[in-house]
N, C-alpha and C positions, 0 to 999 in steps of 0.2 A: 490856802495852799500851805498852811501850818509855816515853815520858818523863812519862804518867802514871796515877797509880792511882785505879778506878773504884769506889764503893761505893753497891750501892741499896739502900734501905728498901723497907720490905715492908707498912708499917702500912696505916692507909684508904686516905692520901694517897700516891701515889707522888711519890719520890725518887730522885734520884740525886748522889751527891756526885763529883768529880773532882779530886785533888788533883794539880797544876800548879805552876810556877816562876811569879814575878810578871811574867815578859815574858811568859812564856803568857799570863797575864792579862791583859794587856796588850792584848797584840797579837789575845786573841778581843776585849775589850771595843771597842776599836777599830774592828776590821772589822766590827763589828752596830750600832755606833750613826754612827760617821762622826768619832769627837774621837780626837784626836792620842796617839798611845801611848806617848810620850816625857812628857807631861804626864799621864797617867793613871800611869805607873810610878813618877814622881816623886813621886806622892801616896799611893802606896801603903807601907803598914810589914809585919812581920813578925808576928805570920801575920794575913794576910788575905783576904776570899772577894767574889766577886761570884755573885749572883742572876740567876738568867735564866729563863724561862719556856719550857715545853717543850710541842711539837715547834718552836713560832717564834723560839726563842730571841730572844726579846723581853727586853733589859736592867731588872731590877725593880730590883735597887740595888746598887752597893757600899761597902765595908763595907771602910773602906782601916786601921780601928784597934780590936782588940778588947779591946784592953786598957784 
């Protein structure tokens, strides 16, 4: 899937996870809500995810520190 790798769950709940570069991140979290992805990158650390709601990709949260 060239620059990222796709994993789904199988439990009740479907899943799917998508592991991305944090401009990737970026740059989707951006284009679904409308905030600037220079200041979204900046606030992100190492490793981090964001949440979206599927099929509307509706932004639930992210999650710029898990440590």
């Amino acid at each position: 899937m060239g620059a990222a790798s796709v994993a789904r769950g199988g439990g009740p709940i479907s899943s799917t996870a998508v592991n991305v570069h944090g401009t990737v991140i970026s740059l989707l979290v951006s284009r679904r809500t409308g905030l600037d992805p220079m200041e979204i990158w900046r606030g992100l650390t190492t490793p981090c995810y964001a949440v979206f709601e599927l099929p509307s990709f509706n932004l639930l949260d992210i999650v710029a520190d898990i440590t």
